[in-house]
Each structure stands twice: as structure tokens, then as C-alpha cells.
N, C-alpha and C positions, 0 to 999 in steps of 0.2 A: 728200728727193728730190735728188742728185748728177744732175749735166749727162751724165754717163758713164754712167747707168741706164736699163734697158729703157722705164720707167715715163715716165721722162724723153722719149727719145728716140720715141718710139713712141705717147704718149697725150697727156702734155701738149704739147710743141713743136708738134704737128701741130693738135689741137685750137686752141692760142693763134694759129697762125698762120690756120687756117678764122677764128673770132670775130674776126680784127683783118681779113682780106676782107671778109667781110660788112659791118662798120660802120667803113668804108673810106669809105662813102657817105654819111657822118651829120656828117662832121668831126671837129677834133681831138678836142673832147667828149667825144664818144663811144668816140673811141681811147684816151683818158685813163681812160674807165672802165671798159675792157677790159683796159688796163695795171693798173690797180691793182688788179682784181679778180682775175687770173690772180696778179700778186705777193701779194695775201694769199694765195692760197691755197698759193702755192709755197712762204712761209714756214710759214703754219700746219700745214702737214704736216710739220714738223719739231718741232712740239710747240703746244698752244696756249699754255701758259704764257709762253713765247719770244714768244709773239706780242701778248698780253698786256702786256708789257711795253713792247716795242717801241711799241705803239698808247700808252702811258701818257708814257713819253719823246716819242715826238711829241705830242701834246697839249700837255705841261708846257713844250716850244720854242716852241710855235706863242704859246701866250700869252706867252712871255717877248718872242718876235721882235715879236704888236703893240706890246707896251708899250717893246720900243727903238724901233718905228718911229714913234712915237710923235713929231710936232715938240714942239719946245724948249718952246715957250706951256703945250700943254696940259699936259704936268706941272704949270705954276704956274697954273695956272685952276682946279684943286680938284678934290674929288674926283665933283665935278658934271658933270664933264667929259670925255665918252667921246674922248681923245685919238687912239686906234687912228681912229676915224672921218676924221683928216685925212689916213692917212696916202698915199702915193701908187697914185692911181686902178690897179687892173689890169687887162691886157689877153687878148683871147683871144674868144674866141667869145660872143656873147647868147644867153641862154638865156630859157625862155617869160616870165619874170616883165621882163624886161627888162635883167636885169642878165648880166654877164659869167660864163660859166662858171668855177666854181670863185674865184667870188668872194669877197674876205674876210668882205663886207659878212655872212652869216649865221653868220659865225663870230666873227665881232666879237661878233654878239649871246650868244652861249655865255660870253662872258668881261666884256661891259659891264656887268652888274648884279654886285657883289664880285666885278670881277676884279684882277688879279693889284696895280696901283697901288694902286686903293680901297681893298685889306684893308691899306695903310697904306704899301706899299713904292712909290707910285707919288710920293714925296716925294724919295727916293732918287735921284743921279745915274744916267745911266743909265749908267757906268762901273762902277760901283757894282751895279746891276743887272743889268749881265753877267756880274760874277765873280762873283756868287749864282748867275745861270743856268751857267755853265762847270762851278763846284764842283758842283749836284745833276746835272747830266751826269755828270763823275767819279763820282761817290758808286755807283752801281751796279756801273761797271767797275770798281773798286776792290774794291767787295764780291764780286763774286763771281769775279774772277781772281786777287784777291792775298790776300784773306782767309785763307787756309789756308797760303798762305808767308808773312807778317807773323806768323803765329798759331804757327807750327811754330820760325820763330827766336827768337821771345821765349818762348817754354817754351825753347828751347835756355840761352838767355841767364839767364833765372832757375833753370834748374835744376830744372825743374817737367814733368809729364806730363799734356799735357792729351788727352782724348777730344774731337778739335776734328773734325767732320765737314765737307769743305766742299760747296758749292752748286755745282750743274753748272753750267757754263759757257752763258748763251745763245749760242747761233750766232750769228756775225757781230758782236759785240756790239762789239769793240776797231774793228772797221769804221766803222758806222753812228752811234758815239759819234764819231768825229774828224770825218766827215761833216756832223753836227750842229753840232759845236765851232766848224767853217768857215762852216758857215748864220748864225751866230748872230753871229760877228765881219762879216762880209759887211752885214747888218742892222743891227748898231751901227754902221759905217762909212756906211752907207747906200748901199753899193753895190747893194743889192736893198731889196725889200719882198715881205712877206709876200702872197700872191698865192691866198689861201685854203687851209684847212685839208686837204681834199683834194689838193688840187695839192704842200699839203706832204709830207702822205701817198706820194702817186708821187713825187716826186722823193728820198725820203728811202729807201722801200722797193721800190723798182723792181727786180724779180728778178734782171736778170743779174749785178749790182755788188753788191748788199745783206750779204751772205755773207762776201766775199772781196777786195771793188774790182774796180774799180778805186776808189780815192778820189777820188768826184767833187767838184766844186764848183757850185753852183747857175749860178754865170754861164758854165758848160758846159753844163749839162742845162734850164736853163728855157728860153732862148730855142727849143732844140728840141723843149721840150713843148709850146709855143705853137703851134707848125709842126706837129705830129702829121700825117701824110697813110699812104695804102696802100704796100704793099711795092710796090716796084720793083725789075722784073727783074734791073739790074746790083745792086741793093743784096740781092738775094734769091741771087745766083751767089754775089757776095763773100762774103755771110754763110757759105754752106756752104758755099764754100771757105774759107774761117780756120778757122769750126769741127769741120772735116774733120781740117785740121791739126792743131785744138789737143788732139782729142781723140786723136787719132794719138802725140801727144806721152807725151800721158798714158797711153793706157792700153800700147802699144807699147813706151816706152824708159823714163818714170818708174817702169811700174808691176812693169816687167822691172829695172830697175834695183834697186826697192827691196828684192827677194829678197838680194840679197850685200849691200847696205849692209846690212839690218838684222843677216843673219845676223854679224857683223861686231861691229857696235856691241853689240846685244846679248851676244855672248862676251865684250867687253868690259867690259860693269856688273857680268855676273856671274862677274867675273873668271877667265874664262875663257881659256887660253893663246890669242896672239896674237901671229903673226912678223911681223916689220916688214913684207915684202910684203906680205902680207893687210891689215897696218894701213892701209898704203895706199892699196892698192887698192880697200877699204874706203869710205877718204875720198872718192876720185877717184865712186867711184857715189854718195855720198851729192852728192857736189856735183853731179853732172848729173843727178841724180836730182829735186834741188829745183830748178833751173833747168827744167827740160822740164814738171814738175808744174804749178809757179807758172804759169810760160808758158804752158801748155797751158790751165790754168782762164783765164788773160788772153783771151786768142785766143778763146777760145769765149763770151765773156761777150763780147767785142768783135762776134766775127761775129752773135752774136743780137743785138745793138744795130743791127748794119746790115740785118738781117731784118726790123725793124721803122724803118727809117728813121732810129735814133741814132747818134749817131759816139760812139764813149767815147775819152777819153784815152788816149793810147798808155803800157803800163807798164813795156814793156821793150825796149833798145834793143842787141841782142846785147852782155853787162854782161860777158861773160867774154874780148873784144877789147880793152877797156880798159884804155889803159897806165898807170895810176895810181890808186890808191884813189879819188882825187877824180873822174877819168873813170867809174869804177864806179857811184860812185852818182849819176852823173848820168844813167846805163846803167838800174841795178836798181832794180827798182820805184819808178818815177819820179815816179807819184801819192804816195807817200808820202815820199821824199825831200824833194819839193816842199810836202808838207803841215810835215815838221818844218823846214824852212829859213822857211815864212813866220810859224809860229807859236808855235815854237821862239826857234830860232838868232835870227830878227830882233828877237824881244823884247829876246831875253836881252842884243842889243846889237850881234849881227853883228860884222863888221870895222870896229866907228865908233871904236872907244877902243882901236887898238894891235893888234898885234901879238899879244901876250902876252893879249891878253883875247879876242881874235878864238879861239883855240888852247883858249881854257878853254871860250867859247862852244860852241865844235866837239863838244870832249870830253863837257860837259852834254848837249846833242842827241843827239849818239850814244847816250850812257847811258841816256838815256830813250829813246829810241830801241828800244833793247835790251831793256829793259824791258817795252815796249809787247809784244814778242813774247812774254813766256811769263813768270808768277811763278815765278822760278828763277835762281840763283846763275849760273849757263852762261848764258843769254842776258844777264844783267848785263855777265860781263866779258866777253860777245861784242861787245855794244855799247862797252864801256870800251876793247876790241882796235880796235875800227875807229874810235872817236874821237880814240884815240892816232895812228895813221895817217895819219889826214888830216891833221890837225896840222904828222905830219913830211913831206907829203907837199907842202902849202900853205906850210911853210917854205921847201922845197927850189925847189919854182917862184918862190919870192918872190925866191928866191938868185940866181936862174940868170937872172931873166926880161931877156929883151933882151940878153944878153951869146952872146959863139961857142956856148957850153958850149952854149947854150939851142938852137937851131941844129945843134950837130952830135950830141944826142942826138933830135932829130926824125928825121934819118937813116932809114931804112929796118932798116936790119938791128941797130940800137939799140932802133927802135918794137917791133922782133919781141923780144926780150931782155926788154924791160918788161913785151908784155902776157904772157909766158912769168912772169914774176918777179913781177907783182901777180896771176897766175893762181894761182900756189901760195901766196902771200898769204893769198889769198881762201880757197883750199882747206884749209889751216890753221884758218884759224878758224872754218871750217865744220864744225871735229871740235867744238870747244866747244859751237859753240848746238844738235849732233844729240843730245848723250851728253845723259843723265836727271842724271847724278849727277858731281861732280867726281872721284870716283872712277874713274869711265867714262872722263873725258877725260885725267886723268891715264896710267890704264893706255893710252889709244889714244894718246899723244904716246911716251909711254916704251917703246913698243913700235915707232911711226916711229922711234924717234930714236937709243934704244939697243937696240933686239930682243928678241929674238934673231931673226936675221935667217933661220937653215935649220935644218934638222930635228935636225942635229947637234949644233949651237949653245944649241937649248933640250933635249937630251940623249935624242933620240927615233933611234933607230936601224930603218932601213927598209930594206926588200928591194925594190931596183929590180929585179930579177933578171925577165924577160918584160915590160918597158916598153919601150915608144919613148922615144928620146932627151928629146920633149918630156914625155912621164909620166915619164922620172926626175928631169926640170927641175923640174915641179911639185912631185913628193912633197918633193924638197928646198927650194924656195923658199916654198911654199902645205901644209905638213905637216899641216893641221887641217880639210882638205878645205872650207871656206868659200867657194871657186870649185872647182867642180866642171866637165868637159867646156868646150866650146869657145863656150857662151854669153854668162858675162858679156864675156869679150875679143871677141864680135863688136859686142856692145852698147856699149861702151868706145868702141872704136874709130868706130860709127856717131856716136857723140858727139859724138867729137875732129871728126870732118868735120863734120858739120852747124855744131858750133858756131861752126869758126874757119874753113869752107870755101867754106860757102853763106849765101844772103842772111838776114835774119830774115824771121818774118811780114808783117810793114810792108812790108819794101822788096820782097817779093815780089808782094804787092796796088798798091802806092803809089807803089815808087820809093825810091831814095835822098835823102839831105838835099840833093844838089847840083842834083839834077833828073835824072840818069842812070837807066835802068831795070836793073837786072841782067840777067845772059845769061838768066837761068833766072828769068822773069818772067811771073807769072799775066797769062792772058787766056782769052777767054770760047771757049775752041778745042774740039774733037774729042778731042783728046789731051788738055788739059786733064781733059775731065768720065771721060774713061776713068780717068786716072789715080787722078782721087780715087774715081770709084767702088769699084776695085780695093782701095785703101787703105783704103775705107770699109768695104768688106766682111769685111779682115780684121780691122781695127779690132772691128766686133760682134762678131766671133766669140770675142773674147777680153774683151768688156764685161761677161761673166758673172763675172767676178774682179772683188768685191766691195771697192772701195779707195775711200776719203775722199781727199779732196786736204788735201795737208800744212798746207795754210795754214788749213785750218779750225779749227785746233788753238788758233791764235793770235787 
């Protein structure tokens, strides 16, 4: 079920939002298990096996998280010793037996008779304990994302043919593993405790984030699952205004978009002739094509979190104003950024030892980074292109900092030069991580770079003879008809302004970082609800174009 589907829009949303009125009146409890029951079901319609899994991965955390919360003592008290039992008391609502809803306390019993120490590893530090629990986290993502690229270069490598089939990919899986990964360090840290297997359940598969993210972290989302209460009316406006938005994004400009990027890339795998205009222009849709997609699923996972009273993290902070690689990814996907910088980069050592090690730090993070997106050579050196980057990028501020130079490229009409010049940066290496094949991204550079640039050039002789000036512009600069008619250049162009002209979703609901509101700032107005209705309406009318969001791929 996609947030952009009839099924969606029309049976469940409305349905989850009736169920969470009604025991509105019951307390958080009760909202908890109308939260988690609507997320199973939102996932298990995507297959039960997926869900299967999912259920099997929480379980195997939940026991790992008692046995780190576990105090110091009861590891060395034996194996007589239900440690989990001390760990710190939860809070939230009493339920009829007298204990806290969604208490550990009955889940503990699931794991105290041969649990996870007793069957011998509760001798084990609990450092030691974690990177056991991290590794069988990996162990699945591994299997079934990278298993058939690991598999396919080592036949390459030995010179062998193997009949290697791979496993479909569960939904959300590279998501809801990092997710985990951050529960689990959180809980060795003791910055949390395990708060019951249920409660772990909702907060691990909670529909709107489960899929796609945001990347949450527990010390985001628990204290608001403690607070559960009824939708309210500003938090019921906000929501369907983002999600009005986000879905406007998506299915309006992403999904209009992805007809000339794909047709584009596609000519290109299969090596099909391509002028360097088209290469470009190519690019230019695929890049605001994933911006407005990503965005759009952000936004709308955002505004059904304020439908029910959640705030989720902000994931995107208009990333293509950014005057520098390093501003970008403070900009693009921010839950994730912020996931590889704390668990990543700071392991690996951060900026503690130098200069030169800080640079290699960068470069490893990004690579995995890269990585994390797709088993494939293109998103490797996608990642390897933006690790390089920051690098020179974190050099060049280290150069400059505090000195004139530093100062008079602040300037105004410098800032606009940058975010122009890490704009096509960006857009550059956004041909690597689209193309299937290096052979795809080769022919799309070689074709930006060297062309042929017109009809003439790649040896194509054409009869402008009854065109308009602009149809003989085109036949000569776009020879291969891949933009056809006056579409994708109005969609372009909507782009170009939105992205660089008006505010993002955020500061349109919120406000800016400084405290300012923008001229063009949501409120609960006349003109407001027209507008979105208007936009909503056309928005359906074009939801029956049946499109995945790009990121589910990853």
C-alpha cells in the first residue's frame, strides 16, 4: 500500500484516523494499540513474509537490548540471575494487573527461563554483546541486498558462471536495520531502556517512517509514545496541509518528471544515441525528480505524524541552496547524515587524530554511505564522489577560516556562484547513482561532455522546412525526440522556482531557523483550505498513475 494510492487515501488513512477518535478516550494505551495494529497491517500488506521477518528482527533486539540493560552485578551473579529484572522501572500508563502498559516485566518472562545470557553468552561483556547483536542485524541486510552483487563479482573474479538467483528485497529493510542499530547502541549507552516488547514493536514499525524514514531515534519517538493523546485540530490542519504538499510533489513534478529522466537514462544503458542536450536535461529531471519524490514521501510521513500527534524529524532542509558539499549534507536527508556521522564517522575517529585522518574518516562514511543505497558499482563510486568532496571541501574551509578570503566569499553574489557550482556538483553525480550500469554513466558523461551536441554533429540530417523557429531549435539541439512539446520545460522550470524561489515545507508550516515567517506562510485561512483543496483535487485525478517512490528501492 503507497501513501499516493486510492486504497491508501480513501480506506485506510480515514479508517486509522475514525479508530484513533474513538479510543482517544481510553489513553495512550490504547492509542498504542491502535498504532501498532494499523502498522502491522500497513506492512503485512506488502507481503507476510516481510513481515515475518521484521517481527523475528524485533524479537532477537528486544532480547539483546534486556541483556545490555542489564546492571554490571547481574552478569556476575550467575546464570540464576534474571538480570533484565533490575533493569530501569517504565513509565506510561497502569494497566488492570497493576503494572505499566507495555511493560517489560511480561516480556522478560519470554526470555528469563534460557534467555539470550543463560544459554551461555550472558558471561560475555556487554561490548562484546553488542557487536554480536550489530553483526546478526547486518547479517540479513547483507543477505538479501548484497548477496547477488558479492555473488556476481566473484564468478566475475574467478572466471566462473554461476546460476546465482537473488532474494527479493524486504521493504524498508536498510531503513528499519539502522533504526535498530541506533536502539541497540542507545541501550548499551544507557541512554534508554527497553520499555516492553510491544512498545518496541510501535516504535520500530510505526507506518509512516518504517518504509522509507525518516530515521528515527528512540529518544525522538518514546517520550511521544508515552504522551499518545487525540488529534487536534491545528495538528489535523498541519498534517493535511504537508501532506497535501507532499503528495503534490510527488505525484505532479516527481512523477511528471520521471517520464524524460527515465526515457533518457534508459537510451542511455541501451546504448542508444544521446546529444549532449538531452544528456543534460536528462540529468537536470532526474535531479529534481529525486528531490520532490524523497521530499514528498518526507512531508507526507511528517504530516501523518502530526495527524496523530507525532513530530518526526525534519529530513530535508531545501539541500539544493547549499553552498558547499558539506552545507548539502547537512541540507539532504538529515536523518541519515546524522545516522552515519554518529555511528559511522565518530567511531571511525571523527576529526580527533589530524587532518589527514579526519579526510579518510569522511571518505569511509561516504563509501558506506554509498553503499547503504543499492548493491552496485554506481552507487559505490557515488558515495566515493561525495566522500572525495567533502574532504576538499572541509579542507578549503579549514584554509580560509577566519581569514578576508573567508569574508568575502560570504558575499552575496559569491554565495549565489557556489550554490550554482555545488548545484551542478550535485547534479553530476546524480548521473552515477541513476544509471543501472557503468556503461550507462559512462555513455551519459560522454555525451554531457563530448556529444554530440546537434543533429548534424551525430550525422542526422532533418527537414526543418514548416517549423517554428523554436521546432527547428529543437530538432537541432533534442534530435532523438526525448522532450517532446512544451512539458517537460514547464516542469523544469516549476522546479528551478520552487526550489531556489520559495520557502521549503518547514518554514512554510514553522518558520525559518532565525524566527522569521516567510511572505508565503501557512495559516489556518479561507484561501489557505481553497488552495489546497484545489491542488488536492488535481493531485487525485492524476493518483491513478501507478508510481513507487524511488527510495523504496534502497
Amino acid at each position: 500500500m503507497l501513501f499516493n494510492s486510492y486504497s491508501f487515501l480513501f480506506l485506510f488513512l480515514p479508517l486509522l484516523l475514525l479508530c484513533w477518535r474513538l479510543a482517544a478516550g481510553f489513553g495512550p494505551a490504547r492509542l498504542s494499540l491502535v498504532l501498532l495494529l494499523f502498522s502491522t497491517v500497513f506492512y503485512a500488506l506488502w507481503g507476510l513474509p516481510f513481515l515475518l521477518l521484521l517481527a523475528g528482527i524485533l524479537i532477537m533486539n528486544y532480547a539483546f537490548a534486556l541483556a545490555l540493560a542489564a546492571p554490571e552485578s547481574a552478569a556476575a551473579a550467575g546464570p540464576g540471575t534474571d538480570g533484565a529484572a533490575h533493569a530501569a522501572p517504565p513509565h506510561g500508563e497502569a494497566g488492570a494487573d497493576g503494572q505499566p502498559i507495555g511493560s517489560p516485566r511480561g516480556s522478560r518472562q519470554l526470555f528469563s527461563n534460557g534467555g539470550l545470557k543463560r544459554l551461555g553468552c550472558w558471561a560475555c561483556s556487554r561490548k562484546g554483546l553488542l557487536t554480536l547483536a550489530l553483526i546478526l542485524n547486518l547479517l540479513p541486510l547483507l543477505w538479501f541486498k548484497y548477496s547477488w552483487f558479492f555473488a556476481q563479482n566473484l564468478a566475475l573474479l574467478m572466471g566462473a558462471e554461476w546460476n546465482f538467483t537473488p532474494p527479493g528485497l524486504p521493504l524498508g529493510i536498510s531503513f528499519y536495520t539502522f533504526i535498530q542499530i541506533a536502539w541497540l547502541v542507545s541501550v548499551y549507552r544507557r541512554q534508554v531502556t527497553p520499555q516492553g516488547l510491544s512498545r518496541h514493536a510501535l516504535f520500530s514499525a510505526c507506518f509512516p517512517y518504517v518504509i522509507s524514514g525518516p530515521i528515527v531515534r528512540y529518544e525522538q519517538m518514546g517520550p511521544q509514545l508515552d504522551e499518545l493523546s487525540g488529534s487536534t485540530s491545528e495538528g489535523l490542519a498541519q498534517g493535511f496541509t504537508l501532506f497535501t504538499i507532499g503528495l503534490a510533489k510527488k505525484v505532479l513534478l516527481a512523477d511528471g518528471l520521471a517520464v524524460y529522466a527515465n526515457a533518457v537514462f534508459n537510451a542511455a544503458e541501451k546504448a542508444f544515441p544521446v546529444s549532449g542536450a538531452e544528456a543534460w536535461l536528462g540529468s537536470f529531471c532526474y535531479t529534481f525528480q529525486l528531490y520532490f519524490d524523497f521530499s514528498g514521501y518526507t512531508d507526507m510521513a511528517i504530516g501523518l505524524g502530526l495527524m496523530l500527534g507525532l513530530r518526526l524529524p525534519e529530513n530535508f532542509d531545501s539541500p539544493y541552496k547549499a553552498t558547499g558539499i558539506v552545507d548539502f549534507w547537512r541540507r539532504w536527508h538529515i536523518t541519515l547524515s546524522s545516522w552515519l556521522r554518529d555511528f559511522l564517522y565518530i567511531p571511525l575517529g571523527g576529526n580527533r587524530k589530524g587532518r589527514v585522518m579526519q579526510y579518510r574518516n569522511l571518505f569511509l562514511t561516504m563509501l558506506i554511505g554509498g553503499a547503504w543505497h543499492g548493491a552496485g558499482w554506481t552507487f559505490i563510486i557515488w558515495g566515493a564522489l561525495h566522500g572525495a568532496m567533502l574532504s576538499i571541501n572541509h579542507f578549503f574551509r579549514a584554509c580560509i577560516k577566519g581569514s578576508l578570503t573567508e569574508r568575502v566569499l560570504a558575499t552575496l553574489p559569491l554565495r549565489i556562484f557556489f550554490i550554482f557550482f555545488t548545484f551542478m556538483c550535485i547534479n553530476l553525480c546524480w548521473v552515477v547513482f541513476r544509471t543501472v550500469s557503468l556503461d550507462g554513466a559512462v555513455t551519459m558523461y560522454g555525451a554531457m561532455f563530448a556529444g554530440p551536441f546537434t543533429a548534424e554533429a551525430a550525422g542526422l540530417v532533418a527537414d526543418h522546412s514548416g517549423l517554428s523557429a523554436m521546432g527547428a531549435l529543437a530538432a537541432r539541439w533534442l534530435p532523438n525526440n526525448y522532450f517532446q512539446g512544451w512539458m517537460p520545460f514547464a516542469l523544469l522550470g516549476i522546479s528551478l522556482v520552487l526550489v531556489w524561489a520559495f520557502p521549503n515545507s518547514h518554514e512554510l508550516l514553522h518558520g525559518k531557523r532565525d524566527g522569521t515567517r516567510p511572505l508565503l506562510s501557512w495559516r489556518p485561512s479561507a484561501a489557505w483550505a481553497t488552495g489546497l483543496a484545489c491542488l488536492a483535487f488535481v493531485t487525485l485525478i492524476l493518483v491513478s498513475r501507478k508510481a513507487t517512490f524511488l527510495y523504496f528501492q534502497f
